[in-house]
N, C-alpha and C positions, 0 to 999 in steps of 0.2 A: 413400477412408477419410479420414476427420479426425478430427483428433488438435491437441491441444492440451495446452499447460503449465499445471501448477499450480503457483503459487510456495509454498513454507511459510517464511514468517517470524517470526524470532522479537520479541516483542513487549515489553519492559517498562518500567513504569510504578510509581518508587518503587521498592518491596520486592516486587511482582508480575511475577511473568513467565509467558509463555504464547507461545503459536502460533498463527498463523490462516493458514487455506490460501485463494489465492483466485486464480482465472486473470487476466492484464493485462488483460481486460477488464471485470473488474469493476474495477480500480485505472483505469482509463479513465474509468469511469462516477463513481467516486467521485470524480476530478479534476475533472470537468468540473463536477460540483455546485458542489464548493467553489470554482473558478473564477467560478463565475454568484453564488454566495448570499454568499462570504468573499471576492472577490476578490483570490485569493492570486494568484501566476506562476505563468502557463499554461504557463511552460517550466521548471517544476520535474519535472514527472512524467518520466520517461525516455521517450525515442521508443519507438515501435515498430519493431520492424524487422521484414523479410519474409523476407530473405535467411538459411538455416543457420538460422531462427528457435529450434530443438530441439538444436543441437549441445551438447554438455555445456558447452563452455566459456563459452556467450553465452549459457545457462541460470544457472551459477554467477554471470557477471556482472551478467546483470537484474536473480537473488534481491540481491545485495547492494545494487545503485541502489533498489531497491524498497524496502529494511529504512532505506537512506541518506533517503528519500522520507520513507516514514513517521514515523520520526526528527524532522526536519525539522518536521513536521506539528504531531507532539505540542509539540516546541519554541516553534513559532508558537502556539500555544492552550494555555499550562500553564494554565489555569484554567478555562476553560470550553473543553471541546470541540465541537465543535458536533456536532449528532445525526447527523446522516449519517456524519462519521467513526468517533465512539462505536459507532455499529455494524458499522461496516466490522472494527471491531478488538474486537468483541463484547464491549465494555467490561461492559454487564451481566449477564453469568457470571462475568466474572473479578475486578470492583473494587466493593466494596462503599461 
């Protein structure tokens, strides 16, 4: 059987806030973009790890390096985000 995490983070921007659920690998996928297209640090996103990967405690620790990640992100780009993130964080539902 496999089995895998969802992280849900919470998200805000200004006077908006929200949540977007999404497994580390799509947070993989979207680093690695912005790595090739924005040439951010490839060793901003948190490692993977294999080991306990689902233990609660290294779940609660990811969600937060991930919301830390994100953070981080919006900080780098207050003005233009670039589209692949803007999606990632389904910026067009929630920010008009």
């Amino acid at each position: 059987i496999s089995s895998f995490q969802v992280y849900i983070i919470q998200v805000s921007v200004g006077n908006h806030q929200w949540t977007v659920k999404h497994r580390y690998s799509d947070f993989h996928d979207l680093h690695e973009k912005l790595v090739s297209e924005k040439k951010i640090d490839k060793n901003l996103l948190p490692p993977k790890k294999i080991i306990g990967k689902n233990s609660k405690s290294l779940v609660e620790k990811r969600q937060k390096e991930l919301e830390v990640y994100l953070q981080t992100l919006l900080i780098k780009f207050p003005v233009t985000t670039p589209k692949v993130l803007s999606h990632f964080l389904h910026f067009h539902l929630y920010v008009s």
